[in-house]
Residue, then its C-alpha position, 0 to 999 in steps of 0.5 A: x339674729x339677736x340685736x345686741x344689748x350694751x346693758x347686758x353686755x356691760x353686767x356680762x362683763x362685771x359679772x366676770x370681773x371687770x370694774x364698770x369702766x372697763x365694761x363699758x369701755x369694750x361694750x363702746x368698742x363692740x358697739x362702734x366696731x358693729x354700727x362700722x361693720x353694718x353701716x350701709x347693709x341693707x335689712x330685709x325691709x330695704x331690700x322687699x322695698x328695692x324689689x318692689x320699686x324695681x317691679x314697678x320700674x320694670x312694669x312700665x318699661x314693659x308697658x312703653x316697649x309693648x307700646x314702642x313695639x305697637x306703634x312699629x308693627x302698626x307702622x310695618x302694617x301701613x308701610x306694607x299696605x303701601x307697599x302692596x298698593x304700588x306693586x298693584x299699580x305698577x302691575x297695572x301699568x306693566x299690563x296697559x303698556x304690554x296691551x299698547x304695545x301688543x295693539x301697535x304691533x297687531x295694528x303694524x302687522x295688519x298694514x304691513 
């Protein structure tokens, strides 16, 4: 993309007969109507430098959910474990209180 030059724009435009007030006159309207057309667009570098702080964003919001997702699946693991331990207790206690119960009823039948 060229980049405009008033200078040559101004002898351009004497050269083809307009009076150096005239010249300037329309290279100051080219001038301000370009700055209001590019006014807020954004140049290769901008937009490189927007890429790389939205990398560097996006890493770290990888980095805390990979943390946030640890920190859940260490909390699934303990509650699992939990979990397991309970079942086996009250596997336990199913089983004592089947074997009291079987033990009343063999200690019924034997003086019945």
């Amino acid at each position: 993309m060229a980049i405009f030059n008033p200078r040559e724009a101004v002898q351009k435009l004497r050269d083809r007969g307009l009076d150096e007030p005239q010249a300037d006159g329309i290279v100051e309207v080219v001038e301000d109507a370009t700055t209001a057309a590019t006014d807020g667009l954004a140049t290769k570098a901008d937009i490189a430098a927007l890429e790389s702080r939205m990398e560097a964003r996006f890493d770290l919001f990888e980095a805390r959910m990979e943390a946030r997702f640890a920190e859940a699946e260490a909390r699934f693991a303990e509650a699992e474990a939990r979990n397991e331990r309970r079942t086996n207790r009250a596997i336990v206690t199913i089983a004592t209180i089947v074997g009291i119960i079987a033990a009343i009823a063999l200690a019924i039948a034997e003086f019945a």
